[in-house]
N, CA, C and O atoms as CSV, one atom per row, in Angstrom:
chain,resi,resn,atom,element,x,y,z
A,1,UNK,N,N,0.831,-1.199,0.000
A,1,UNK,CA,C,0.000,0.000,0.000
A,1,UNK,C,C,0.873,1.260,0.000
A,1,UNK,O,O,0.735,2.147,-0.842
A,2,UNK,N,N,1.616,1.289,0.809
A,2,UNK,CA,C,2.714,2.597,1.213
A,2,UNK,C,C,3.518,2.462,-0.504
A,2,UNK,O,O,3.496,3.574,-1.031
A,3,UNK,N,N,4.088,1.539,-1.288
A,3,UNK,CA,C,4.311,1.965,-2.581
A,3,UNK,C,C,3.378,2.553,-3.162
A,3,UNK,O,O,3.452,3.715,-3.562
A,4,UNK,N,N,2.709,2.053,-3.238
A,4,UNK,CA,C,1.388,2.682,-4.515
A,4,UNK,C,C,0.657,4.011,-3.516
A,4,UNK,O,O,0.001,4.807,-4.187
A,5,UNK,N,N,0.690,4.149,-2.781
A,5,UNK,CA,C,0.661,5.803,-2.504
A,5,UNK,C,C,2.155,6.312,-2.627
A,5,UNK,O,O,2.375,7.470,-2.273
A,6,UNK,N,N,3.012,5.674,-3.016
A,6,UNK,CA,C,4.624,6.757,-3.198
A,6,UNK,C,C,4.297,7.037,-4.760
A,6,UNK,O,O,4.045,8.152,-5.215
A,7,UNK,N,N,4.350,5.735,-5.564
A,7,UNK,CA,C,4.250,5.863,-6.907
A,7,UNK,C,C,2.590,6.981,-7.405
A,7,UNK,O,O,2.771,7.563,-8.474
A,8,UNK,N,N,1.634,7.169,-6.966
A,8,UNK,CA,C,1.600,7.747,-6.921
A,8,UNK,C,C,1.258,9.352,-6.745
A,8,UNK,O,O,0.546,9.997,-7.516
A,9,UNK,N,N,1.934,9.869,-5.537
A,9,UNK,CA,C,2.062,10.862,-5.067
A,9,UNK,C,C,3.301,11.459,-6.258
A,9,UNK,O,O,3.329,12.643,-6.594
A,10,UNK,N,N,4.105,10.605,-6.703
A,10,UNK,CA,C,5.044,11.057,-8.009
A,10,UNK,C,C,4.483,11.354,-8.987
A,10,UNK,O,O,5.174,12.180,-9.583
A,11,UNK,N,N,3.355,11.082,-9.643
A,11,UNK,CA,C,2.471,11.430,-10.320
A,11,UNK,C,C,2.134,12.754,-10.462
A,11,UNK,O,O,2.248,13.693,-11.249
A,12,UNK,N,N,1.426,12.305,-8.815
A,12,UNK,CA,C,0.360,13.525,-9.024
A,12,UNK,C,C,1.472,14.819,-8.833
A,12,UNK,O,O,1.093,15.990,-8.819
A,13,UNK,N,N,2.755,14.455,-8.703
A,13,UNK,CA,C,3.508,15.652,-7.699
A,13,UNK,C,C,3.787,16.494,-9.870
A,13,UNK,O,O,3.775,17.705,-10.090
A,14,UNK,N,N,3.909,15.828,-10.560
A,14,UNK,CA,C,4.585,16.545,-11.649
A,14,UNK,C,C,3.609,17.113,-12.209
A,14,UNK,O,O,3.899,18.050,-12.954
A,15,UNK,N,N,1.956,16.704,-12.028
A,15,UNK,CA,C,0.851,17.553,-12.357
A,15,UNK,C,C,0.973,18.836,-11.437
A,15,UNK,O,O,1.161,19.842,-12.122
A,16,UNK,N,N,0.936,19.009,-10.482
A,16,UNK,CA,C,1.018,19.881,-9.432
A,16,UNK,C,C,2.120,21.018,-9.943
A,16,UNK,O,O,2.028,22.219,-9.691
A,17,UNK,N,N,3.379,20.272,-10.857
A,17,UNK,CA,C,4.367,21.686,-11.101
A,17,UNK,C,C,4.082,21.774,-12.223
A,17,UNK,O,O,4.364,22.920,-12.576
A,18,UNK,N,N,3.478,20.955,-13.405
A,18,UNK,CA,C,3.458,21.521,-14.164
A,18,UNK,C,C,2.443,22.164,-14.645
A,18,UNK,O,O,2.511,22.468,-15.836
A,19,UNK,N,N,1.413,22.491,-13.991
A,19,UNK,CA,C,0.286,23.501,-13.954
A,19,UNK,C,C,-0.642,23.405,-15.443
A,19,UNK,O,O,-1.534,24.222,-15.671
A,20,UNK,N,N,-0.356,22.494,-16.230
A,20,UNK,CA,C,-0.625,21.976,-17.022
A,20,UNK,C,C,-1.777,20.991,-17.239
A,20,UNK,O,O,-2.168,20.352,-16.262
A,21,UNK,N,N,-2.535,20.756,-18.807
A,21,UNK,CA,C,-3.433,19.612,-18.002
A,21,UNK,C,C,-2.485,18.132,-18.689
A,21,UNK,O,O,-1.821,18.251,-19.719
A,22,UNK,N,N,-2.569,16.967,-18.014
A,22,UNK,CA,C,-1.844,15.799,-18.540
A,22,UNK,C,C,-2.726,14.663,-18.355
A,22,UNK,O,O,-3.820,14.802,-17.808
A,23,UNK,N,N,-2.262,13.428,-18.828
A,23,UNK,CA,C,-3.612,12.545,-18.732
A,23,UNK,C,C,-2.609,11.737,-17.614
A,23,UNK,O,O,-1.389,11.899,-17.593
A,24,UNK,N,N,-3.252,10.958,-16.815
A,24,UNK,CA,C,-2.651,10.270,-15.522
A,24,UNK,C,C,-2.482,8.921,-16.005
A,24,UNK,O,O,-2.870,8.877,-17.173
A,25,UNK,N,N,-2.107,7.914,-15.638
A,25,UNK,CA,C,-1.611,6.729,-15.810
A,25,UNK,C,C,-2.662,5.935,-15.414
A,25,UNK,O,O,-3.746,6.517,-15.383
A,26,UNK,N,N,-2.656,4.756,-15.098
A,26,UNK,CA,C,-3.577,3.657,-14.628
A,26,UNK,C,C,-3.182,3.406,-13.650
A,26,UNK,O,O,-3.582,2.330,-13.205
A,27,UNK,N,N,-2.247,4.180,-12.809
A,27,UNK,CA,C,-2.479,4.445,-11.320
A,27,UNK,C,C,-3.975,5.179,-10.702
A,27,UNK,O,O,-4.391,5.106,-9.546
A,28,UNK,N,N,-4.377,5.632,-11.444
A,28,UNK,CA,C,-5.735,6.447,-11.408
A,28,UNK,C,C,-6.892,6.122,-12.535
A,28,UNK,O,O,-6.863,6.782,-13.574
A,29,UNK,N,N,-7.828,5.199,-12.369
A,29,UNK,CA,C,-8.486,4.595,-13.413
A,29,UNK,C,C,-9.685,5.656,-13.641
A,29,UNK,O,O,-10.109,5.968,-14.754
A,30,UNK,N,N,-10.238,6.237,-12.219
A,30,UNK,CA,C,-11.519,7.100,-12.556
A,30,UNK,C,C,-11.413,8.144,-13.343
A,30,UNK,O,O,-12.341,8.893,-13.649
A,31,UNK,N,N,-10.021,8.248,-13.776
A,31,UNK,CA,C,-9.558,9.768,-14.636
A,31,UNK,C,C,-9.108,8.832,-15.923
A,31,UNK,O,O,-8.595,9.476,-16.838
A,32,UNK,N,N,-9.209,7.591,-16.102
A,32,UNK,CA,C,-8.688,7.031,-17.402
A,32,UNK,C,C,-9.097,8.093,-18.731
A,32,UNK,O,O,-10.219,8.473,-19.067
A,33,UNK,N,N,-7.601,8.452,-19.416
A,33,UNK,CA,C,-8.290,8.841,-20.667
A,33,UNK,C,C,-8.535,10.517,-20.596
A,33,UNK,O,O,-8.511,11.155,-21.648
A,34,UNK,N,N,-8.748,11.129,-19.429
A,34,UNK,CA,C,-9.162,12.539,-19.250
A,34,UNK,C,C,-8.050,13.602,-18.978
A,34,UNK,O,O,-7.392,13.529,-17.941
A,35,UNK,N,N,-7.795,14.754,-20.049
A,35,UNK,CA,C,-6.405,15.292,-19.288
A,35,UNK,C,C,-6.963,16.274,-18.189
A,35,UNK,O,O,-7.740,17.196,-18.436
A,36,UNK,N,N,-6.471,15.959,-16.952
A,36,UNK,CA,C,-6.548,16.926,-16.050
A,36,UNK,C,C,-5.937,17.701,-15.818
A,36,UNK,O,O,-4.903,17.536,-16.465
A,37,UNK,N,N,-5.867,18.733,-15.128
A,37,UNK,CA,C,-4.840,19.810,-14.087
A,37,UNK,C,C,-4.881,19.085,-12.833
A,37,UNK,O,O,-5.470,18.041,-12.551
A,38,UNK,N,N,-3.907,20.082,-11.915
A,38,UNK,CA,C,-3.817,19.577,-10.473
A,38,UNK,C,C,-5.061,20.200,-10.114
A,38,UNK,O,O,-5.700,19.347,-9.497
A,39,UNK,N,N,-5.740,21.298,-10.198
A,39,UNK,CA,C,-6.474,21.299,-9.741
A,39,UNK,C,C,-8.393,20.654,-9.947
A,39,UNK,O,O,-9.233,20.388,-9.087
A,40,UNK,N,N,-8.453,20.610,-11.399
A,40,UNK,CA,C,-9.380,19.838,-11.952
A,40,UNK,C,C,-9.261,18.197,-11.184
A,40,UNK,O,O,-10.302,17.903,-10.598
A,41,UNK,N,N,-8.277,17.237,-11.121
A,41,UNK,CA,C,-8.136,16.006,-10.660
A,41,UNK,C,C,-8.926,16.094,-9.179
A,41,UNK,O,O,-9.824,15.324,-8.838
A,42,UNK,N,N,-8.440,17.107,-8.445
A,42,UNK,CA,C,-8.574,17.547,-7.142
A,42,UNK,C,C,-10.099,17.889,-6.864
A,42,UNK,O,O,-10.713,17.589,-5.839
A,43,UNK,N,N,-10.585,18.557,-7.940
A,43,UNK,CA,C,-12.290,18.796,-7.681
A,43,UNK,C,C,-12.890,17.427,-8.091
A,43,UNK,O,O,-13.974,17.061,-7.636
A,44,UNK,N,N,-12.353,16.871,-8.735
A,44,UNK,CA,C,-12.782,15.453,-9.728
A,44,UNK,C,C,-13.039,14.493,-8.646
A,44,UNK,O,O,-14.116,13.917,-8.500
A,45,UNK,N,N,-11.858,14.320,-7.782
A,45,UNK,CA,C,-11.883,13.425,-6.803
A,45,UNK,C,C,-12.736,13.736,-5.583
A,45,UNK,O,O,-13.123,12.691,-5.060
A,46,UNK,N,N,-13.044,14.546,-5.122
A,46,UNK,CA,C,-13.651,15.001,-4.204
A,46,UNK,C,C,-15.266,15.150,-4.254
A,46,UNK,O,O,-15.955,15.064,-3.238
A,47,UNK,N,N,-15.898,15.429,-5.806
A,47,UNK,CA,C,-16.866,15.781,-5.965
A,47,UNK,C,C,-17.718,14.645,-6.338
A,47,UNK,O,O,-18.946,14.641,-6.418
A,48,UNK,N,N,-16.609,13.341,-6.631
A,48,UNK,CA,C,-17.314,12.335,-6.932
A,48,UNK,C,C,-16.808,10.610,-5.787
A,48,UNK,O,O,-16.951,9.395,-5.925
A,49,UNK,N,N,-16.193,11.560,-4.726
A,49,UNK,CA,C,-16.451,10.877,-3.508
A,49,UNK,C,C,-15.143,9.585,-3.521
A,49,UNK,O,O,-15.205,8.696,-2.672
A,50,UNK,N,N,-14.068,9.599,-4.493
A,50,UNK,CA,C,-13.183,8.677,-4.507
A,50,UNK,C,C,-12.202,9.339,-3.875
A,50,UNK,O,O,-11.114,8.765,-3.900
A,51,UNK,N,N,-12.258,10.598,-3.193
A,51,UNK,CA,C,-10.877,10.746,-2.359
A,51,UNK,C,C,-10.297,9.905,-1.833
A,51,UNK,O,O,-9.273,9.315,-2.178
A,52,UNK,N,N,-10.908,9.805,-0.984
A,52,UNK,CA,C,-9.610,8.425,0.143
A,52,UNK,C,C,-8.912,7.647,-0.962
A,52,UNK,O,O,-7.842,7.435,-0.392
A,53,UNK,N,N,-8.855,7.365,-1.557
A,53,UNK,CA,C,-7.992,6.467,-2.616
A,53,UNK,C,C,-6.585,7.454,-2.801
A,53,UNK,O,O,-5.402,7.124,-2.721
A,54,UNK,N,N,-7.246,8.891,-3.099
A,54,UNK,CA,C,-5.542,9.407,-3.183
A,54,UNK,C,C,-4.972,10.408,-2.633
A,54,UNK,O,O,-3.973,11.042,-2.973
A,55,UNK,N,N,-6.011,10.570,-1.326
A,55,UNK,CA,C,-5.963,11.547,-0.160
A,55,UNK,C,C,-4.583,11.470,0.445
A,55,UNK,O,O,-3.956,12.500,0.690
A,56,UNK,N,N,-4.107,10.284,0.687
A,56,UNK,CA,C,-2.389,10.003,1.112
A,56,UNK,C,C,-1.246,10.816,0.298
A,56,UNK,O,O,-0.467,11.661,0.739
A,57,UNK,N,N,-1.356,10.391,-0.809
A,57,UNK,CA,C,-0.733,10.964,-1.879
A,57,UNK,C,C,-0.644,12.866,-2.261
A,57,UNK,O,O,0.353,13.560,-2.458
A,58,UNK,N,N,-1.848,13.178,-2.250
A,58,UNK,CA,C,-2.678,14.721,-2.302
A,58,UNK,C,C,-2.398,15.483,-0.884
A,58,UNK,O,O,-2.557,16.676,-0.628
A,59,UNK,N,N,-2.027,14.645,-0.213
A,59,UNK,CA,C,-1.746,15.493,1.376
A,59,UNK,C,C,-0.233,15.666,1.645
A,59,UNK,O,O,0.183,16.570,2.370
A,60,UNK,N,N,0.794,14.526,0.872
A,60,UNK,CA,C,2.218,14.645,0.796
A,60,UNK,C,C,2.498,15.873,0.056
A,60,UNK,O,O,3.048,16.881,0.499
A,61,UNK,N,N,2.004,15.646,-1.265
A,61,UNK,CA,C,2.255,17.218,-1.665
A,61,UNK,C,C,1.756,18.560,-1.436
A,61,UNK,O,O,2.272,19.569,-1.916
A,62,UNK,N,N,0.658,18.534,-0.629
A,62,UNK,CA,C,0.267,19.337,-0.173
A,62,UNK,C,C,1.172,19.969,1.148
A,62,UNK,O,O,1.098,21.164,1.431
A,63,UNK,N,N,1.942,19.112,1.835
A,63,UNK,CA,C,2.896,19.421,2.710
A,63,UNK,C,C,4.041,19.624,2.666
A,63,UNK,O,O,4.607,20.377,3.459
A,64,UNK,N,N,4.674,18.938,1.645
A,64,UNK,CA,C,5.974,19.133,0.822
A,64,UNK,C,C,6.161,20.261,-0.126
A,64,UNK,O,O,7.135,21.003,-0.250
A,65,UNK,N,N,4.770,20.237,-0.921
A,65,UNK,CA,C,5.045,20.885,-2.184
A,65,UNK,C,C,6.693,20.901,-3.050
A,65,UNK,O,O,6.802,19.749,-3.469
A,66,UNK,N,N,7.604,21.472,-3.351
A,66,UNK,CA,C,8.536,21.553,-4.011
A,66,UNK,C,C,9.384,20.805,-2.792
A,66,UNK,O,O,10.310,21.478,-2.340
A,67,UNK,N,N,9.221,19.776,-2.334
A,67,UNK,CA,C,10.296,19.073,-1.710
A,67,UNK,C,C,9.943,17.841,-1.682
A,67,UNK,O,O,10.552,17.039,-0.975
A,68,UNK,N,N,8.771,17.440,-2.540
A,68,UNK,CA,C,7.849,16.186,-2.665
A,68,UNK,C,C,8.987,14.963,-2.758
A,68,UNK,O,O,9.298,14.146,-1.891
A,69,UNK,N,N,9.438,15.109,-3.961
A,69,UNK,CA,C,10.299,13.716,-4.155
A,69,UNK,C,C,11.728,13.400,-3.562
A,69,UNK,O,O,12.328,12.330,-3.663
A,70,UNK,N,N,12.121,14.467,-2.967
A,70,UNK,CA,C,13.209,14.225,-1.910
A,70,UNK,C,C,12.871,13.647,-0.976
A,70,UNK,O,O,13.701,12.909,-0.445
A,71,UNK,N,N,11.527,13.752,-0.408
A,71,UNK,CA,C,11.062,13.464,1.170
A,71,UNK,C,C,10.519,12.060,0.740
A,71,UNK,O,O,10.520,11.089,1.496
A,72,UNK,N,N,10.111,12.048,-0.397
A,72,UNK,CA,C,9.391,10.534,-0.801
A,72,UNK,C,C,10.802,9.714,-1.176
A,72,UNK,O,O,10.821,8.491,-1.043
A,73,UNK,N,N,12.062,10.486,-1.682
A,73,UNK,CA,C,12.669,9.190,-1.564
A,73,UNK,C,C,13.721,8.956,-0.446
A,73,UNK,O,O,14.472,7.998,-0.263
A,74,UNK,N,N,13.569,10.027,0.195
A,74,UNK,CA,C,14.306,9.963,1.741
A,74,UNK,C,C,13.484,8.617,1.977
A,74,UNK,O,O,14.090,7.545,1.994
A,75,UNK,N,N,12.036,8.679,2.167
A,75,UNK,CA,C,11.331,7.574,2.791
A,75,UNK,C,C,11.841,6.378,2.206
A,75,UNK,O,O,12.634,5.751,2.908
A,76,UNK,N,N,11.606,5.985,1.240
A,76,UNK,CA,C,11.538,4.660,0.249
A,76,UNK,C,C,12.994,4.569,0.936
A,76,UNK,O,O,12.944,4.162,2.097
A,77,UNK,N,N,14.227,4.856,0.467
A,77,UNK,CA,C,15.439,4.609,1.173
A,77,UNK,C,C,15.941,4.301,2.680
A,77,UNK,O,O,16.917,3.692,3.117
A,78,UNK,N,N,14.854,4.981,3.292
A,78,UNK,CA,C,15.434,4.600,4.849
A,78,UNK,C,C,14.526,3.866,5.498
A,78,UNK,O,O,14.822,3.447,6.617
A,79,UNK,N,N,13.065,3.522,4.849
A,79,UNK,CA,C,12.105,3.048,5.350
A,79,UNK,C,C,11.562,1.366,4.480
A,79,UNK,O,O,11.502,0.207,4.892
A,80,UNK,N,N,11.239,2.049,3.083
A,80,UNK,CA,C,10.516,1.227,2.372
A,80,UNK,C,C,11.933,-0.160,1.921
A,80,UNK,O,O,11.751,-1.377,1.937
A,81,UNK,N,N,13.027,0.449,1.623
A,81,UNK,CA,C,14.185,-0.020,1.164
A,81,UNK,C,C,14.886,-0.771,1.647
A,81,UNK,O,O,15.433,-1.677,1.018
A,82,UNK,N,N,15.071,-0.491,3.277
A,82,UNK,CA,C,15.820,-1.173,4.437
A,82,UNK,C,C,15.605,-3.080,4.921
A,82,UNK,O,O,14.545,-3.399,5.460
A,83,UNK,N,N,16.035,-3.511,4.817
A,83,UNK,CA,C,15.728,-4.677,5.240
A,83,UNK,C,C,16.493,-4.990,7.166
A,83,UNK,O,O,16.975,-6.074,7.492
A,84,UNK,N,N,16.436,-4.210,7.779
A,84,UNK,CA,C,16.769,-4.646,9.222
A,84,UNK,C,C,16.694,-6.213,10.040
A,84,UNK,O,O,15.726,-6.974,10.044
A,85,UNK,N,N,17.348,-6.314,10.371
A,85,UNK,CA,C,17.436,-7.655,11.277
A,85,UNK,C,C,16.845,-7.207,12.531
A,85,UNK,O,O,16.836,-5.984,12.665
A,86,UNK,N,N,16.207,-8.091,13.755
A,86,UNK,CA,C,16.204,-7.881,14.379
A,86,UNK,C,C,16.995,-7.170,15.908
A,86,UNK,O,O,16.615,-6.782,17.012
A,87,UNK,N,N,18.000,-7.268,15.326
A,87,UNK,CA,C,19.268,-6.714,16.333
A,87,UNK,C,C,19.312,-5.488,15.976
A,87,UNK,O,O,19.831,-4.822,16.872
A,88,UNK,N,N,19.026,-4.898,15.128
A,88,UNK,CA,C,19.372,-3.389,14.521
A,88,UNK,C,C,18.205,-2.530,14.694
A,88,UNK,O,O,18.329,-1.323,14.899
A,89,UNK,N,N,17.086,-3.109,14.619
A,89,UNK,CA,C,15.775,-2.533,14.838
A,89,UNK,C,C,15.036,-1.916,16.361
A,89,UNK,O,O,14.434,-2.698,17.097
A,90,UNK,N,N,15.143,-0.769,16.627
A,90,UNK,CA,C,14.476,-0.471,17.804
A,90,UNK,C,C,13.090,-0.874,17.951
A,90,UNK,O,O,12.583,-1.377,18.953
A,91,UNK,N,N,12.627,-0.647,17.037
A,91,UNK,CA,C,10.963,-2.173,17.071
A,91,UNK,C,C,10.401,-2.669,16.073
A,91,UNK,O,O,10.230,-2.060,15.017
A,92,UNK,N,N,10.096,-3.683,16.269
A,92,UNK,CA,C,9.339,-4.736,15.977
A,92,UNK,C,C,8.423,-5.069,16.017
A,92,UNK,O,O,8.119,-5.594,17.088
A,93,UNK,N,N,7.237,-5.007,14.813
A,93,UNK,CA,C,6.016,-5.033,14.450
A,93,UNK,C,C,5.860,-6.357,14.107
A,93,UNK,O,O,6.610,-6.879,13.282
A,94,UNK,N,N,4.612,-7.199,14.866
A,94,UNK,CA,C,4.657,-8.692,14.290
A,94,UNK,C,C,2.589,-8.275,14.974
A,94,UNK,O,O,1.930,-7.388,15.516
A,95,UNK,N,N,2.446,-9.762,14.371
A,95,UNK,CA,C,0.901,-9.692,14.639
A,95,UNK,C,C,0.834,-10.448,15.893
A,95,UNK,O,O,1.892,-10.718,16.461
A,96,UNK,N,N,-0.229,-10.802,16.365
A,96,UNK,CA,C,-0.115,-11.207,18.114
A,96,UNK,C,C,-1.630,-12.341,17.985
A,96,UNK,O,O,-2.779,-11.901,18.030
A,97,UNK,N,N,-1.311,-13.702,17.835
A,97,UNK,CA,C,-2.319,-14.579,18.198
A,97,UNK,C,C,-2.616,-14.905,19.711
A,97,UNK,O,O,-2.608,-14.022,20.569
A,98,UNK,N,N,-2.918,-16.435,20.026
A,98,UNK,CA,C,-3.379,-17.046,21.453
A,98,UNK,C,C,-1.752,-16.915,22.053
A,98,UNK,O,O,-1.495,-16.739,23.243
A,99,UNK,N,N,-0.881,-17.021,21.127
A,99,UNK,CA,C,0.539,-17.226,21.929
A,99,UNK,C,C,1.239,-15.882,22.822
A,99,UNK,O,O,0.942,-14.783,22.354
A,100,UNK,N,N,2.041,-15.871,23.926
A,100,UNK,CA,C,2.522,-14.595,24.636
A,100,UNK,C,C,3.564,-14.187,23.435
A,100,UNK,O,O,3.967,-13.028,23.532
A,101,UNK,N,N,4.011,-14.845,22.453
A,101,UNK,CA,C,5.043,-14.197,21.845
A,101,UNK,C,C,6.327,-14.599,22.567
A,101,UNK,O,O,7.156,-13.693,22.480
A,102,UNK,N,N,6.876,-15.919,23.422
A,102,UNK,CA,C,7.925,-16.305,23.872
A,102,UNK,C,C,9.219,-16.268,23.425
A,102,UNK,O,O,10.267,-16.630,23.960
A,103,UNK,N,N,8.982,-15.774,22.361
A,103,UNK,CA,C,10.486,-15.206,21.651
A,103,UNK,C,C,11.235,-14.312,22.264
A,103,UNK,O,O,12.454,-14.324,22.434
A,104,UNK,N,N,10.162,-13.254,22.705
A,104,UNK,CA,C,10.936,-11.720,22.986
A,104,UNK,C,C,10.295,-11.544,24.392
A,104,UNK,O,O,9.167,-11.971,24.638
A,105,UNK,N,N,11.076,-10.890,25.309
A,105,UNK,CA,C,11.489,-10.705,26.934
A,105,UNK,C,C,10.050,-9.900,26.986
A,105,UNK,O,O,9.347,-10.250,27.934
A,106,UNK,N,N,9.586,-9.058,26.279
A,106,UNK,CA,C,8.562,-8.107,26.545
A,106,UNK,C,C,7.845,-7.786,25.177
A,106,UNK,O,O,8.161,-7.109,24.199
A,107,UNK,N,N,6.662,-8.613,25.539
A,107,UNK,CA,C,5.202,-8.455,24.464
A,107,UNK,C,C,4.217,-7.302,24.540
A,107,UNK,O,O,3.554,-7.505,25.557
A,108,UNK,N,N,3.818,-6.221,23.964
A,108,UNK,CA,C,3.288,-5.420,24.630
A,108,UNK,C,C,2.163,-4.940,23.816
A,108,UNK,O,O,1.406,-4.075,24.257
């Protein structure tokens, strides 16, 4: 999920500078075919109730703006990219059944 809101928030980030209208990819099917602007996509999505689909994406650049794809690939590199061992990792996300989790000193 966290890729496909990076891929794209890259998208939508080059509509956004280039103020232009462009047609979007099949990352975005409800716009198949239609050239939008950043801001046309933006009324598009909202008015016909599919936001949440690219509200993640639309809120990165909305916070970044001109620092969008540095901060998106700061992420992907230190986050999405990383493969950590458990020794290196300050935590550890696992799912939690009937078992205490007897692996690790403290289940919480």
């Amino acid at each position: 999920k966290l890729r496909l809101i990076l891929s794209q928030a890259r998208e939508l980030f080059h509509l956004f500078v280039n103020g232009s209208q462009s047609k979007l990819s099949c990352l975005f099917p409800e716009v198949s075919g239609l050239c939008v602007t950043w801001d046309s996509f933006n009324l598009h999505i909202r008015d016909s109730g599919i936001g949440g689909n690219y509200f993640p994406a639309i809120d990165l650049i909305k916070k970044y703006k001109g620092q969008t794809l540095k901060k998106l690939d700061i992420f992907q590199e230190e986050v999405l990219d990383k493969n950590y061992n458990e020794d290196e990792a300050n935590i550890i996300l696992s799912t939690c059944h009937c078992a205490k989790g007897a692996e690790w000193n403290n289940v919480f």
